[in-house]
NUDREN-149165 format. One record per residue: residue number from 1; x, y, z negated of N, C-alpha, C in turn. Coordinates in steps of 0.05 Angstrom, whole numbers, plus 5000, padded with zeros to 4 digits. Each point is the difference from the previous one (the first is absolute). Example, Ala and Ser with C-alpha at 12.3 -4.5 7.8 and 13.67 -1.06 7.14 Angstrom:
residues 2
+-----+------+------+------+------+------+------+------+------+------+
:   i :  n.X :  n.Y :  n.Z : ca.X : ca.Y : ca.Z :  c.X :  c.Y :  c.Z :
+-----+------+------+------+------+------+------+------+------+------+
:   1 : 5264 : 4886 : 4844 : 4982 : 5024 : 5000 : 5018 : 5024 : 5000 :
:   2 : 4993 : 5021 : 5014 : 5016 : 5024 : 4999 : 4985 : 5022 : 4986 :
+-----+------+------+------+------+------+------+------+------+------+
end
This chain:
residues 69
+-----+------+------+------+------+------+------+------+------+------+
:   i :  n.X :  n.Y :  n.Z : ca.X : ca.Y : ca.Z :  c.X :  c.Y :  c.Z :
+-----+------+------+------+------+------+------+------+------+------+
:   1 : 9921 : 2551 : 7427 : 4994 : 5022 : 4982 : 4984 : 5021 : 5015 :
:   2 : 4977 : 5012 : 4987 : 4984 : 5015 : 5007 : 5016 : 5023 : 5007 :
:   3 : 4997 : 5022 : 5022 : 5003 : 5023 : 5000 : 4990 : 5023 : 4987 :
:   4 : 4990 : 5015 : 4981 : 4984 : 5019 : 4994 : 5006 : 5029 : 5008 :
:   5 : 4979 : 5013 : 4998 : 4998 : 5030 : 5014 : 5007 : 5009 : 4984 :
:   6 : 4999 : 5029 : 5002 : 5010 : 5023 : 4971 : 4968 : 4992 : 4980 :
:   7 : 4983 : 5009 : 5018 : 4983 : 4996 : 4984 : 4986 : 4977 : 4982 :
:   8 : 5015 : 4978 : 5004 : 4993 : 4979 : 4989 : 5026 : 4993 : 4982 :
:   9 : 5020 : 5017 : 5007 : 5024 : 5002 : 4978 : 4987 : 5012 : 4979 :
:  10 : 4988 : 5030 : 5008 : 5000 : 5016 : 4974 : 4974 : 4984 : 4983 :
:  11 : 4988 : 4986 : 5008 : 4974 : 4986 : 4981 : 5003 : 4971 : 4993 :
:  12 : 5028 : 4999 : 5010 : 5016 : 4973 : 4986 : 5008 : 5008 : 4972 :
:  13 : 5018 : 5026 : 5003 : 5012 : 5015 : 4975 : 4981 : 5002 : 4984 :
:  14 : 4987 : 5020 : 5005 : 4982 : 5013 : 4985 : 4987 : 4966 : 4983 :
:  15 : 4984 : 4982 : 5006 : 4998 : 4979 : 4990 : 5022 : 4982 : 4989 :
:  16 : 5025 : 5000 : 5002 : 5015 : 4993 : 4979 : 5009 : 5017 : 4971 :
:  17 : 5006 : 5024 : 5005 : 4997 : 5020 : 4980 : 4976 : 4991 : 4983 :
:  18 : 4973 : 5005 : 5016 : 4979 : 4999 : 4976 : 5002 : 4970 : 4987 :
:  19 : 5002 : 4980 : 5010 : 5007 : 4978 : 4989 : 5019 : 5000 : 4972 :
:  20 : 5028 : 5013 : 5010 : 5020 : 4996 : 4980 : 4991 : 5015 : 4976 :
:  21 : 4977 : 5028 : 5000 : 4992 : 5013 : 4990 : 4982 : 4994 : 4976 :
:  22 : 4992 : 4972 : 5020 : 4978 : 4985 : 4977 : 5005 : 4987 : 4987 :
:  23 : 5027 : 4985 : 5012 : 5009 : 4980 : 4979 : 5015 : 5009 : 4970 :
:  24 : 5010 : 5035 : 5015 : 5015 : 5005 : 4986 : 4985 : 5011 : 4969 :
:  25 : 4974 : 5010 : 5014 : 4963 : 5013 : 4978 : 5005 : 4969 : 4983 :
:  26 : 4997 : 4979 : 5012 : 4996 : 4976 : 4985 : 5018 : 4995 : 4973 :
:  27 : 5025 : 5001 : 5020 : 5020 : 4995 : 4971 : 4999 : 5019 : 4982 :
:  28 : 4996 : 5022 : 5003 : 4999 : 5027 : 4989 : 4974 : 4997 : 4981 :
:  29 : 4978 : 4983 : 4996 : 4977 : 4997 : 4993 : 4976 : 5013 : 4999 :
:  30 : 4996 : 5010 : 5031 : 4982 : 5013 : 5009 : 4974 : 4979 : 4999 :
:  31 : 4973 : 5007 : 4996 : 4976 : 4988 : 4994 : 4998 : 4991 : 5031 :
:  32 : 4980 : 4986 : 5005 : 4994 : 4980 : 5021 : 4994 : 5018 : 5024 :
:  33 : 4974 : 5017 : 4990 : 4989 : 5013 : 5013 : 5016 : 5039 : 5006 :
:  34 : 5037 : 4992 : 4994 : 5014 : 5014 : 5009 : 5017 : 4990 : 5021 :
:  35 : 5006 : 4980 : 4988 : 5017 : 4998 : 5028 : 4997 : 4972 : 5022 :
:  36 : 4971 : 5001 : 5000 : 4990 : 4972 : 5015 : 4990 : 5019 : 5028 :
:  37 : 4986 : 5026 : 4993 : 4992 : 5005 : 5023 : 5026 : 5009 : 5028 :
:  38 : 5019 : 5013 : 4973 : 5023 : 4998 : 5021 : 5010 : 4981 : 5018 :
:  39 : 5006 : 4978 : 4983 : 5005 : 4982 : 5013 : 4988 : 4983 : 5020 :
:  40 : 4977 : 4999 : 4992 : 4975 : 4988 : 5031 : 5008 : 5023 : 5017 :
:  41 : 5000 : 5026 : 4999 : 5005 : 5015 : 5024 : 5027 : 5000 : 5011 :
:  42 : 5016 : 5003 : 4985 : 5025 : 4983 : 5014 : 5004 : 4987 : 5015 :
:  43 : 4993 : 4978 : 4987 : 5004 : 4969 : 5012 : 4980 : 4998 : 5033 :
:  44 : 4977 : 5012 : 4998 : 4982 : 5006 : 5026 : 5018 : 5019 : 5014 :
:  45 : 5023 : 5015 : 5002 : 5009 : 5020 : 5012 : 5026 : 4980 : 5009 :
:  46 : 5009 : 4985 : 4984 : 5018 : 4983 : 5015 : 4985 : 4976 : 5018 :
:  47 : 4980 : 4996 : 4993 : 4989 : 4980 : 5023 : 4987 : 5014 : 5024 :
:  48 : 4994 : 5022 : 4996 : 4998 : 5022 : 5026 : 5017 : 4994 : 5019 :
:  49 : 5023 : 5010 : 4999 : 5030 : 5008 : 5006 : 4995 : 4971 : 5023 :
:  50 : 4993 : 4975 : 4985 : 5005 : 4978 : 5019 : 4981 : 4993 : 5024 :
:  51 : 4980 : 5013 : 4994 : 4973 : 4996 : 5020 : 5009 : 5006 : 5026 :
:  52 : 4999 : 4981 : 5026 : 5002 : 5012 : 5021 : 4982 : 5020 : 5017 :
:  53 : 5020 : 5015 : 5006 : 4982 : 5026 : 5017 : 4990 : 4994 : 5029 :
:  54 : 5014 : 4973 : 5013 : 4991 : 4993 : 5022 : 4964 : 4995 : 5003 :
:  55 : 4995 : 5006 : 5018 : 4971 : 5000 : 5006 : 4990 : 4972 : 5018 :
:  56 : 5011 : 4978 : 4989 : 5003 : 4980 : 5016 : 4963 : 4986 : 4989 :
:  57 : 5008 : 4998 : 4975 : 4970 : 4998 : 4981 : 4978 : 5011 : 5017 :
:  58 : 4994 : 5021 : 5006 : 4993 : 5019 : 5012 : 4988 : 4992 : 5032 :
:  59 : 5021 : 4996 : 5011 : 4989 : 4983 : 5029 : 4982 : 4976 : 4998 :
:  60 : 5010 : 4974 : 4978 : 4995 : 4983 : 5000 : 4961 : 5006 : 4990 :
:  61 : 5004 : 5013 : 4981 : 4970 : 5003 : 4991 : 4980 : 5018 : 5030 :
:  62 : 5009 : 5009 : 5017 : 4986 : 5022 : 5015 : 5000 : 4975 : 5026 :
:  63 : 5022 : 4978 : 5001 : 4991 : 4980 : 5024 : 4977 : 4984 : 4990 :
:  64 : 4999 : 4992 : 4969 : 4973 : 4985 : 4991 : 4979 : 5015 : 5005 :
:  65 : 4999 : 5022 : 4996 : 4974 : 5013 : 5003 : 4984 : 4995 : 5026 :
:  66 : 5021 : 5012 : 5027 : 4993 : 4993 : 5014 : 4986 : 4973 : 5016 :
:  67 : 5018 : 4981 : 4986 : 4987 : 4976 : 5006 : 4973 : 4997 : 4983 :
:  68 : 4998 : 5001 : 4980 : 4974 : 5008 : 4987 : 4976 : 5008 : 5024 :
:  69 : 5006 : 5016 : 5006 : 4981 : 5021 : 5013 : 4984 : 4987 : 5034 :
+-----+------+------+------+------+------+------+------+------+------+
end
């Protein structure tokens, strides 16, 4: 199990809220173009949350370069 930071807590939350929010616009019979944009932003705020912050990506692209060069 992943560890997460505060900050990748609070934009876990925040993206489930807007989620439940949309589903909830849905049942409620909100038009498409009400509660779709919520929900894509949501759903991108919970896949945030998972992105690693390690800079490992980062090395590996800056050793190709070099060999490039």
């Amino acid at each position: 199990m992943k560890k997460f930071t505060t900050n990748q807590k609070i934009v876990l939350i925040i993206g489930i809220v807007g989620v439940v929010t949309a589903f909830i616009g849905k049942v409620n019979g909100w038009e498409y173009m009400e509660f779709f944009p919520v929900f894509y932003a949501s759903t991108s705020m919970i896949w945030i949350s998972f992105v690693s912050n390690k800079k490992s990506c980062c090395k590996a692209l800056k050793s190709k370069e070099a060999q490039n060069s």
